[in-house]
C-alpha positions in Angstrom: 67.2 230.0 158.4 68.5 228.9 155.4 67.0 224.9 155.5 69.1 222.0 155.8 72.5 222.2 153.6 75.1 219.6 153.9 77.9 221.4 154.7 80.6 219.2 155.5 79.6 216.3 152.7 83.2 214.4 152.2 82.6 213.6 156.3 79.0 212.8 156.3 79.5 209.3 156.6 82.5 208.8 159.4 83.7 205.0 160.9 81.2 205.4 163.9 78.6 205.9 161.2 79.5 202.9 159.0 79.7 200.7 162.0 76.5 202.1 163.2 74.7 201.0 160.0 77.0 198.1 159.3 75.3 196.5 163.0 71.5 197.3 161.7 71.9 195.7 158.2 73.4 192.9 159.8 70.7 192.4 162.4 68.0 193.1 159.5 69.5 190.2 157.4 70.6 187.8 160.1 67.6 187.6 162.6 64.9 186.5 160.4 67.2 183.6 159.5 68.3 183.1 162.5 64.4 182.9 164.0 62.6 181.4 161.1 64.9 179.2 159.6 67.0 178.0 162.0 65.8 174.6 163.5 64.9 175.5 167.4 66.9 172.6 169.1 70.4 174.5 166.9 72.3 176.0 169.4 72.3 178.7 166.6 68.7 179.5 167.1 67.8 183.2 168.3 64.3 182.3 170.6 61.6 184.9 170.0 61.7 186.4 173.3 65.7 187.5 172.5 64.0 188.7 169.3 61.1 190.6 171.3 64.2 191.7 173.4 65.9 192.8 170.5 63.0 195.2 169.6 62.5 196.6 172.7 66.0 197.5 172.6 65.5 199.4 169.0 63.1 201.6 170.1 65.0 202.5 173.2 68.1 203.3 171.2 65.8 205.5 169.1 64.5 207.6 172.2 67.6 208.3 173.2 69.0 209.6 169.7 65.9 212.1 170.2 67.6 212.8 173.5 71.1 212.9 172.3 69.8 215.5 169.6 68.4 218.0 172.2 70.4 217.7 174.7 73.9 216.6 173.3 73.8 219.0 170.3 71.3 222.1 171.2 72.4 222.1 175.0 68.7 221.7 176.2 68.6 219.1 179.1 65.2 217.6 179.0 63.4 215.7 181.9 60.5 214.9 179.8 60.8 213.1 176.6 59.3 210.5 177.9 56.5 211.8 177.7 56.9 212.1 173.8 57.6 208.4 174.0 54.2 207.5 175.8 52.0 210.0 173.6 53.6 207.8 170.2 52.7 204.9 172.5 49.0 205.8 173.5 48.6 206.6 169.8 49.7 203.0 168.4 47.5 201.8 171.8 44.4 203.0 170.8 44.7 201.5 167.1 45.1 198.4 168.6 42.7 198.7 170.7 40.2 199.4 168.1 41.1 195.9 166.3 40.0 193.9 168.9 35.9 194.5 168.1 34.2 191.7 169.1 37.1 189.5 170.3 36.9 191.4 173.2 36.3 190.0 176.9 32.6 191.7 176.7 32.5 191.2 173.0 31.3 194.9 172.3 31.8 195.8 168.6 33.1 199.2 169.3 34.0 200.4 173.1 36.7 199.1 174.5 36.7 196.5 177.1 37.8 198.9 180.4 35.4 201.5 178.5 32.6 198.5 178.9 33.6 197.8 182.7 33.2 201.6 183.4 29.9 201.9 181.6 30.6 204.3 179.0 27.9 204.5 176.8 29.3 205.2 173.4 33.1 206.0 171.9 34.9 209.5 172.8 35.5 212.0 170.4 38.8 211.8 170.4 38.9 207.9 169.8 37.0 208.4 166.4 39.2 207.3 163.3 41.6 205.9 165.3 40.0 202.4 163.6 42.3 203.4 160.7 46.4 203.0 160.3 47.3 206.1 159.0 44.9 208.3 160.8 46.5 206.7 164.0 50.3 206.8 162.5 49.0 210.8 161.7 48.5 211.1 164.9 51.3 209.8 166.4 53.6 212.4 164.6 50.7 215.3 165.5 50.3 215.2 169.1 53.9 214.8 170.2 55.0 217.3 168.0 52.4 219.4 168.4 52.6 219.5 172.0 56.8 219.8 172.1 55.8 223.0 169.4 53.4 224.6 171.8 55.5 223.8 174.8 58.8 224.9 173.3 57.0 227.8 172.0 56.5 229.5 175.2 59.7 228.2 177.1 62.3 229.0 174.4 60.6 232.7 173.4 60.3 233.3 177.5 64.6 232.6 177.7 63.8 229.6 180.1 67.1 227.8 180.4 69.5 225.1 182.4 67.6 223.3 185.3 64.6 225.9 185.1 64.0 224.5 181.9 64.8 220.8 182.8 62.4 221.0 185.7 60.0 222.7 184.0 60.1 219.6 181.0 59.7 217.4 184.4 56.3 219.2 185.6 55.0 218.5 182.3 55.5 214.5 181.9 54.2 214.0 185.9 51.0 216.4 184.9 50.2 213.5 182.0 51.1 211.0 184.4 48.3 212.3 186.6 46.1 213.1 184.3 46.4 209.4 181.9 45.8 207.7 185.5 42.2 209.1 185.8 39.9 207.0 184.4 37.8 209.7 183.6 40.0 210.3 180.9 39.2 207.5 178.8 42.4 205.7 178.0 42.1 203.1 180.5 43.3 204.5 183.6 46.0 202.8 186.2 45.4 200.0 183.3 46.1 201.2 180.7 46.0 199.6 177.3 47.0 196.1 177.0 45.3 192.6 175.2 46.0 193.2 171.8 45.7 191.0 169.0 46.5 191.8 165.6 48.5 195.0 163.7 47.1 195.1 160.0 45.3 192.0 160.4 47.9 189.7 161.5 48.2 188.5 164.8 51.1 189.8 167.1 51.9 186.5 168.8 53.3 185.2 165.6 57.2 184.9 165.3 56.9 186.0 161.8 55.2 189.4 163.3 57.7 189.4 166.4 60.3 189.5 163.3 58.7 191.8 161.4 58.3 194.1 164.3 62.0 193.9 164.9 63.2 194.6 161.5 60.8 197.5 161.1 62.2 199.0 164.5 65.6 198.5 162.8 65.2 200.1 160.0 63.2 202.8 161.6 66.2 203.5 164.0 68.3 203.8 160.8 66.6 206.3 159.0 66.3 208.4 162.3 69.8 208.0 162.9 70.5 209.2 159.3 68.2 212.4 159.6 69.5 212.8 162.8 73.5 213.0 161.3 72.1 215.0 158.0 70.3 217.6 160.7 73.7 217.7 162.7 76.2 218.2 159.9 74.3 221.0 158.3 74.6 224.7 158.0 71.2 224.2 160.7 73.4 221.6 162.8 76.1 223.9 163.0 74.4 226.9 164.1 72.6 224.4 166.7 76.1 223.5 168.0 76.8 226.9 168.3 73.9 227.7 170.6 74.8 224.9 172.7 78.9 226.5 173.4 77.2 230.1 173.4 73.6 231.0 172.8 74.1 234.7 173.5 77.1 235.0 171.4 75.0 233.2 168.8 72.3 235.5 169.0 73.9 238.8 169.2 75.5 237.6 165.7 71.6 237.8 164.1 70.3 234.4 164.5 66.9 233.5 166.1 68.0 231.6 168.7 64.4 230.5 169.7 63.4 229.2 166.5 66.5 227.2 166.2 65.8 225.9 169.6 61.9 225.0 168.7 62.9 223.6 165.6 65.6 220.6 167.2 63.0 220.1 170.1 60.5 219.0 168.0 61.8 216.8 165.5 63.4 215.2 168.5 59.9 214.9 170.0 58.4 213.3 166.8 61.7 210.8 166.7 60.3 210.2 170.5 56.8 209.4 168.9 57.6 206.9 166.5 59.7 205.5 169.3 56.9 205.0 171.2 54.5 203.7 168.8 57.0 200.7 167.5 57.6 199.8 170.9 54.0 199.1 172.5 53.0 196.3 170.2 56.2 194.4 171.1 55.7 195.1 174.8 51.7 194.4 174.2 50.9 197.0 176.7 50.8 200.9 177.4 49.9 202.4 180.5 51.0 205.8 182.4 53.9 204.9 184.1 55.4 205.4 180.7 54.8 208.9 181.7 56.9 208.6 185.3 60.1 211.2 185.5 62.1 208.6 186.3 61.6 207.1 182.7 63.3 210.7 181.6 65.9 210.5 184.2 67.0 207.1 183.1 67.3 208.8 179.6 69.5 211.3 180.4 72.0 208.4 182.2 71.7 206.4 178.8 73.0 209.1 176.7 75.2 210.1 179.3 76.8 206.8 179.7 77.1 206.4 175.7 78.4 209.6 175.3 76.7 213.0 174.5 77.0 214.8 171.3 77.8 212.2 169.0 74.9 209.8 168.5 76.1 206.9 168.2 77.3 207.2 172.1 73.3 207.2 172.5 73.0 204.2 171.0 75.6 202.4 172.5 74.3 203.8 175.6 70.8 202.8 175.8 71.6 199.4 174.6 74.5 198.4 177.1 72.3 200.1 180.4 69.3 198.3 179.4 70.9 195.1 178.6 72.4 195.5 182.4 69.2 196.4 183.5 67.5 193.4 181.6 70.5 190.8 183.2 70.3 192.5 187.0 66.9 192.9 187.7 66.9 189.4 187.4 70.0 188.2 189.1 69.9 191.2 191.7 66.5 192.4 191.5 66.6 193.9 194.9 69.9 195.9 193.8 69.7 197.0 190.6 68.5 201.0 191.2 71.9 201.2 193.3 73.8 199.3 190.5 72.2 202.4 188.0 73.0 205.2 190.2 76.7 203.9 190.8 76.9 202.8 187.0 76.0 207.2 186.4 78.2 208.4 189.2 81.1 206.2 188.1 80.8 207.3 184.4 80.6 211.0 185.3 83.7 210.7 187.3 85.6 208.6 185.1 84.6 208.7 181.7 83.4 211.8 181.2 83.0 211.8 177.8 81.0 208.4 177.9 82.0 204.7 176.5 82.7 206.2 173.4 85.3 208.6 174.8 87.6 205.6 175.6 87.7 204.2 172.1 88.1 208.3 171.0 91.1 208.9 173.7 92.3 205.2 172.8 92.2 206.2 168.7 94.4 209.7 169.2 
């Protein structure tokens, strides 16, 4: 593996690309006026919750870019990057957690206040440090990745492939799912983590943090989206694409298919991280149904309504099903799991290539 070379470097930077960033700079520079300095009685004036919204909406576009990488350019279906997304999550949870001290509801300097109710007597192991911002941000990166890196290790070396594999990735989120709802495991059971009150000392009900949060996601989102092109365009990208159309032509020619594999899975499981960890203090809560398969499943139909394989179809994706989903579950709460599923089956039959297909059939 020769590392990451640009090899295509006039067509780095296509139209879908410059509208792509051309969207996030504006939403960087517009909603903090917008929020802040906008009167609120101006019919001009972008409400905090929209903002919140907005954020929530950031990260999602981010986990499915990890999804679109995998799965849209390696070939690998996954059924379990959620749990990726929940691990960046718990990570981010327990910092927070940490902050509280005192302020709690039992006021304990340093356990928790579920850790309190269940009589713990002192702070796990595995909780020390996490008291400090880059320890927990370290960790947030580590234990997704490391998990996708032993995982991947032993599916892609074993040949595991197609729905083997994407069952397989399904077993492992529901096992986390059953194991983060014990409360023996000490990060707060059917709970969860919730009641947080300040990131880096200032306090996350203030619209100037909801802001912040936003922007931050944004330009997170950006710089993934830029690796993510950079990764794809590259002598690596390229070989990745290859394994996708024909792994066993691909490897006859020389190349460690495997590694190649294990490489893409992981750097989309540590985009899943950060994902995860910029969402939970804008939700103010992270519990295990983070972990459920359908959270993967739902993935999957973002990406696939977008359009696979190009990135920005993940984007587009995750943002216009989630905006549905945010709109129907509350004018047709009752209705909206059937709206999903008919959403999918109409986009497989009829856009095939996703949203972004139209404007790509439209433009030749």
């Amino acid at each position: 593996m020769n590392g990451i070379m640009v090899s295509d470097r006039h067509a780095l930077l296509e139209r879908p690309d410059k509208v792509v960033f051309g969207v996030l700079a504006l939403l960087i520079v517009a909603t903090p006026i917008l929020n802040l300095a906008v009167p609120d009685e101006s019919p001009l004036h972008l409400s905090t919750f929209t903002v919140t919204l907005l954020g929530k909406y950031a990260c999602y576009a981010m986990l499915a870019l990890s999804v679109d990488l995998v799965w849209g350019y390696c070939g690998i279906l996954t059924l379990g990057h959620a749990a990726f997304f929940a691990l960046g999550g718990y990570g981010m949870g327990m910092y927070l957690m940490r902050q509280i001290g005192e302020r709690g509801v039992y006021g304990h300097p340093t356990l928790p206040d579920f850790m309190v109710f269940l009589n713990w007597q002192e702070l796990p192991w595995y909780w020390w440090g996490f008291s400090s911002f880059p320890f927990a941000m370290f960790m947030v990166l580590l234990v997704p990745g490391l998990l996708a890196l032993v995982f991947g290790w032993f599916a892609f070396r074993s040949r595991v492939n197609g729905v083997y594999l994407s069952i397989i990735t399904q077993a492992m989120t529901y096992a986390l799912l059953l194991a983060f709802f014990r409360n023996e495991m000490g990060f707060g059971g059917n709970n969860g983590l919730t009641d947080f009150k300040d990131l880096l000392g200032f306090s996350l009900q203030a619209e100037e943090m909801r802001v912040s949060l936003l922007v931050t996601s944004l330009l997170f989102l950006g710089a993934a989206y830029a690796l993510c092109r950079v990764v794809t365009r590259s002598r690596l990208g390229k070989v990745v694409i290859a394994i996708r159309d024909a792994e066993d032509r691909t490897r006859f020619l020389g190349y460690r298919v495997e590694h190649y594999k294990l490489w893409v899975f992981v750097l989309s499981a540590l985009i899943a991280g950060v994902a995860g960890a910029l969402y939970v203090p804008q939700v103010g809560i992270i519990n295990p149904g983070e972990f459920a398969p359908l959270n993967s499943i739902e993935l999957v139909i973002w990406v696939a309504m977008g359009g696979r394989g190009t990135l920005y179809g993940a984007l587009a994706g995750a943002v216009l099903v989630n905006f549905s989903k945010t709109y129907f579950t509350g004018a047709l709460p009752e209705a909206w799991l059937f709206i999903l599923g008919g959403l999918f089956i109409l986009g497989t039959l009829f856009m095939p290539r996703g949203v972004v297909g139209i404007f790509q059939r439209e433009k030749k």
